[in-house]
C-alpha positions in Angstrom: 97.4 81.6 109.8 98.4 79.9 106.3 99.0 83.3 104.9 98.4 83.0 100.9 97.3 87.2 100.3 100.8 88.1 99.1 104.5 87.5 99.2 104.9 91.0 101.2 103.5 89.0 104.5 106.7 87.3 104.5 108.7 87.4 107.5 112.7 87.5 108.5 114.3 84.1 109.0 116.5 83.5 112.1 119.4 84.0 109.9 118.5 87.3 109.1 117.4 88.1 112.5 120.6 87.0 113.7 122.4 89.0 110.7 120.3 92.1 111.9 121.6 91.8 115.5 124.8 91.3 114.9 124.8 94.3 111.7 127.7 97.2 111.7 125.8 100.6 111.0 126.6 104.1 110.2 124.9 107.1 109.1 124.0 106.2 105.5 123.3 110.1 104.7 126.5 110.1 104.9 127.3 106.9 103.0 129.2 105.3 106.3 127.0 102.5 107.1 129.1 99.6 105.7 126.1 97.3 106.0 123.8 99.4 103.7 127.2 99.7 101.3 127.5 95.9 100.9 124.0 95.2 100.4 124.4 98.1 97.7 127.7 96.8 96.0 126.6 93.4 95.9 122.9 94.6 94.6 124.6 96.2 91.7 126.4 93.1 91.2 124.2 90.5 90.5 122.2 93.0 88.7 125.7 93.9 86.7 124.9 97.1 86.8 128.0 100.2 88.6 125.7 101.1 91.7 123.0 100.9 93.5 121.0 102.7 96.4 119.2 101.0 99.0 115.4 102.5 99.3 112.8 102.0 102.4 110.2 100.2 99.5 109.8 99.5 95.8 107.2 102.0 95.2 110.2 104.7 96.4 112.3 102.6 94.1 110.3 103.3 90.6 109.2 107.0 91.8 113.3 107.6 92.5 113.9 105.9 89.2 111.4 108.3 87.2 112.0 111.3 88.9 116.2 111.4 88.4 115.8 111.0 84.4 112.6 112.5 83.7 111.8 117.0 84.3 108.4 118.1 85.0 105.9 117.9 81.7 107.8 114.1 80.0 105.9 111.3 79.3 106.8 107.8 80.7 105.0 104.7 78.5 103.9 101.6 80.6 101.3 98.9 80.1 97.8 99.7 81.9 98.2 97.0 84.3 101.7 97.9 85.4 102.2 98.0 89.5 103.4 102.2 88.6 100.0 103.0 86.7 97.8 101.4 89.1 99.6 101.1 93.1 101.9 103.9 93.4 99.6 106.7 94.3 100.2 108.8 91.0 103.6 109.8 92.5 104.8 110.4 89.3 102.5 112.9 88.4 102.2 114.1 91.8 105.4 114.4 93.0 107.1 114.8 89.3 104.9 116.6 87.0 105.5 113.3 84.3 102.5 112.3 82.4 102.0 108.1 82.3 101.3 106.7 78.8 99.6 104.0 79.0 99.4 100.9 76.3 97.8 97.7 76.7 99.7 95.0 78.7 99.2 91.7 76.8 98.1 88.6 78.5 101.6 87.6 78.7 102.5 91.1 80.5 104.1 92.5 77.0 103.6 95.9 75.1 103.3 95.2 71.6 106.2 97.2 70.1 104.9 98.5 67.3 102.7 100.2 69.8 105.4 101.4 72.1 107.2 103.3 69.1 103.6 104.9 68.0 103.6 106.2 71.0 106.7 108.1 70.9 106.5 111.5 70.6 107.7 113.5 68.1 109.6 116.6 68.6 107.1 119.1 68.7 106.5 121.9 70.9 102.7 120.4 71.1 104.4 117.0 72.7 105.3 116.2 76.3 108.5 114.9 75.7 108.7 110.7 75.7 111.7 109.9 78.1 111.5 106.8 80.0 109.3 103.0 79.2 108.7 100.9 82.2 108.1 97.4 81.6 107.2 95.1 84.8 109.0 91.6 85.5 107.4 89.2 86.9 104.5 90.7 85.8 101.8 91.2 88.8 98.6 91.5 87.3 99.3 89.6 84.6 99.9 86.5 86.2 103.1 86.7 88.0 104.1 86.1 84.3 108.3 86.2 84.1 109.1 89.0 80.7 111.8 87.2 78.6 115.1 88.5 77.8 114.6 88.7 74.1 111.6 90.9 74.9 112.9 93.2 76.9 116.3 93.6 74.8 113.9 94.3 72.0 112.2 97.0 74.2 115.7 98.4 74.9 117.1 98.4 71.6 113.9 100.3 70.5 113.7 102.6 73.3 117.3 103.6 73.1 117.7 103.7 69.3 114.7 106.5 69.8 116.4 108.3 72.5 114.6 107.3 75.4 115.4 105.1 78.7 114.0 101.7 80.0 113.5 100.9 83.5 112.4 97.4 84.7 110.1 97.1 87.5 112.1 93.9 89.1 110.0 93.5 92.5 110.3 90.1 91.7 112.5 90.1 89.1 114.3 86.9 90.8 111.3 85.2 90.7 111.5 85.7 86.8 115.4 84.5 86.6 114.5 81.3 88.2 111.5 80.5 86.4 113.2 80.9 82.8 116.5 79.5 84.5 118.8 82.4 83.4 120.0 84.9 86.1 118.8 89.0 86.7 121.8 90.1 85.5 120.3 88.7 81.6 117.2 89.7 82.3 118.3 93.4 83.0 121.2 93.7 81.2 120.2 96.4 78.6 117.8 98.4 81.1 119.1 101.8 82.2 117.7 101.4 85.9 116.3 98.3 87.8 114.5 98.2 90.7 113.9 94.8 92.9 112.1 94.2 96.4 114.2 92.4 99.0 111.1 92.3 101.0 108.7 89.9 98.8 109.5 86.4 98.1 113.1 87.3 99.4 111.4 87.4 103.3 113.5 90.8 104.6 111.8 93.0 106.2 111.9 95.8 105.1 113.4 97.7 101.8 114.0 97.3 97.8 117.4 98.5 95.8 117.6 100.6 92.8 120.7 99.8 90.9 121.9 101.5 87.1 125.0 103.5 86.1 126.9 105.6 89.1 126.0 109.3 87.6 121.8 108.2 87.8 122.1 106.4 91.0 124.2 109.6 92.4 120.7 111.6 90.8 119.0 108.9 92.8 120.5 109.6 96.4 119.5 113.1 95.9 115.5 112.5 95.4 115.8 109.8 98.0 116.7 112.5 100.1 113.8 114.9 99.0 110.6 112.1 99.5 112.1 111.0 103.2 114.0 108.4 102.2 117.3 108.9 103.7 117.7 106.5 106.7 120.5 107.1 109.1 121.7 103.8 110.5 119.7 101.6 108.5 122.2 98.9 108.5 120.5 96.9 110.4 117.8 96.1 107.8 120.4 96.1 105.0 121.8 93.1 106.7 118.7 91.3 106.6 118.7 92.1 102.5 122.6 90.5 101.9 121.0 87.5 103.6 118.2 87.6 101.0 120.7 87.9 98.2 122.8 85.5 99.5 120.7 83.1 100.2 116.9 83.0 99.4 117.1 83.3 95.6 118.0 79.9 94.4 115.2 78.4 96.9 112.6 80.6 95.0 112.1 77.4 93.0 110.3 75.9 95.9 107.7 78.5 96.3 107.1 78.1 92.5 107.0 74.2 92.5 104.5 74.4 95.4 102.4 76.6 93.8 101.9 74.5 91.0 100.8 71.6 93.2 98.4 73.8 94.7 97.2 74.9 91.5 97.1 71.2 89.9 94.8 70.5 92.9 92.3 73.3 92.9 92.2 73.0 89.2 89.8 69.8 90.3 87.7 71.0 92.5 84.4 72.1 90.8 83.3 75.8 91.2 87.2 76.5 90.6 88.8 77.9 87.5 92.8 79.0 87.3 92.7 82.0 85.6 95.4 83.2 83.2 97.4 80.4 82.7 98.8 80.7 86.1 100.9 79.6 88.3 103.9 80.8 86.1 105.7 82.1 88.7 104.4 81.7 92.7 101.4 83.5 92.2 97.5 81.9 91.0 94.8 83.6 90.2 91.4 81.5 90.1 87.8 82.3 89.6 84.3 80.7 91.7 82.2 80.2 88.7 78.6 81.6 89.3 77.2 78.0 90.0 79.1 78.4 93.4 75.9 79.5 95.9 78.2 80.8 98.7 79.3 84.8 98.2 83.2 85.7 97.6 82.9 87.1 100.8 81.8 84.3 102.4 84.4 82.3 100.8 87.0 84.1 102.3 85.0 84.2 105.8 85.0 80.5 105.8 88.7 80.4 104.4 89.6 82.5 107.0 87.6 80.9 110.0 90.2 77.5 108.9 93.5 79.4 109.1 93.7 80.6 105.5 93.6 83.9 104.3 93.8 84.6 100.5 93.6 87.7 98.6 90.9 89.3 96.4 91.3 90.5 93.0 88.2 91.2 91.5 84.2 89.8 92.1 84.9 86.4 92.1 88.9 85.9 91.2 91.4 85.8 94.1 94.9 85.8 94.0 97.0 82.9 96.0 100.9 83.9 96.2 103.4 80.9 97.9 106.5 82.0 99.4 109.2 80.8 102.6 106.4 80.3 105.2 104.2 78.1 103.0 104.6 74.5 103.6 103.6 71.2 102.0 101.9 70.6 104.6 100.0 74.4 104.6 99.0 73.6 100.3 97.5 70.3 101.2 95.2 71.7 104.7 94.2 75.1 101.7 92.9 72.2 99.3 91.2 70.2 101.6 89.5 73.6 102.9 88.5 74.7 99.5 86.7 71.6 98.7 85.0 71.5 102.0 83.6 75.1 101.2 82.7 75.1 97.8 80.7 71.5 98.3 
């Protein structure tokens, strides 16, 4: 299968595989699993953060995040298409009592920040309290649009002169330092907390890092332990991560530069619009305009009866993601299939 639904289908290379055989473990409760302890150090690194804390998924990440800065009854502002309003179950209401405030993401995945600081509370007994914003980079449903470092230094400098805390989303936050060629260390600089998936476009297998000053990410350990996450010798995933650091980032660029070209050819192929500006990133979003006869549902049928499996947004707009296992060769047999079907 040409596998286009998502980045997260992505599977370990050899060199991971071999890294993953060959990994030292330890019981990480205990923080003895020096695999799991370089994957952290060097996390925290690159990120130029003091620490970091390896979690089984990104969704565990942003709840760990939220939970070790914000009590029961505080308000956290993020943009209404932000992956912690609308894919992470309500943990943070669920699990922490903390209220989302939600402001429109604009089409290039910014708040406006003269909304963000209306919506700061003031100190009033009336008021949940405002504690934390959470922006998104790259920005999912926006595009897979990478959030500049101007922006988000704006965000923090406004966040933190009002007493509150920022904490980036960074699933794909590499993704975003190669496309604006800067690293994620810029990018994150003046966040309080980060998190970033190892497991996307960065093919491990399994797990995400939450990296920020070594008080919060000692707060962090402790709810990790509380929702399940504490793994015991987990080492042998970790490995595959350091691989992922090491080397996947750079090559990023390809899965961008590919999706592009696919873009630039479905672009031409009538009963196809590219939605959103995209691809900014690796990720296009495209609409069948209603002159297409053939159901969305049958579209992906037909797709999928050639090998190709693509994901489904909304009514008629899909969403194609490129990553490692996407060749040249894959982008030119997905064109050739969509002009087939739509004639």
């Amino acid at each position: 299968m040409i596998d286009l639904r998502s980045d997260t289908v992505t599977k370990p290379t050899e060199e991971m595989r071999k890294a993953m055989t060959l990994a030292e473990v330890g019981d990480d409760v205990y923080g003895e699993d020096p695999s799991i302890n370089a994957l952290q150090e060097l996390a925290a690194e690159m990120l130029g953060k003091e620490a970091g804390i390896f979690v089984p998924s990104g969704t565990m990440g942003n709840l760990v995040s939220v939970l070790a800065n914000c009590e029961r009854g505080d308000e956290v502002i993020m943009g209404t298409k932000g992956h912690t309003f609308l894919f992470e179950g309500g943990g943070i209401s669920a699990l922490g009592g903390v209220f989302p405030h939600t402001l429109t993401n604009q089409p290039d995945g910014t708040i406006n920040l003269q909304e963000i600081e209306h919506a700061i509370r003031s100190n009033d007994d009336h008021h949940p309290r405002s504690r934390m914003v959470i922006l998104e980079n790259t920005h999912n449903r926006c595009g897979g649009v990478p959030i500049s470092e101007k922006y988000t230094n704006e965000v923090a400098t406004l966040a933190h002169n009002k007493g509150l805390l920022l904490h980036i989303d960074g699933a794909r936050v590499f993704n975003a330092a190669i496309a604006l060629n800067t690293s994620a260390e810029n990018l994150t600089r003046n966040a309080d907390s980060v998190t970033f998936c190892l497991s996307k476009g960065l093919c491990a297998p399994v797990g995400s890092v939450v990296c920020g000053s070594k008080d919060f990410i000692k707060r962090c350990k402790k709810i990790r332990k509380q929702l399940g996450g504490g793994m015991r010798q987990a080492g042998i995933i970790a490995a595959a991560g350091t691989v992922a650091l090491v080397s996947m980032v750079n090559r990023l660029a390809d899965d961008h530069q590919r999706a592009r070209e696919l873009s630039s050819k479905l672009a031409l192929v009538k009963g196809l619009r590219i939605d959103m500006g995209t691809p900014y990133t690796n990720m296009i979003f495209l609409s069948m305009e209603e002159t297409v006869r053939i159901s969305p549902l049958e579209l992906l049928d037909r797709l999928k009866d050639e090998g190709i499996l693509i994901g489904k947004v909304d009514n008629r707009q899909f969403r194609l993601v490129t990553h490692y296992w996407i060749s040249d060769e894959d982008i030119s047999k997905v064109v050739c299939a969509f002009q087939e079907i739509i004639k």
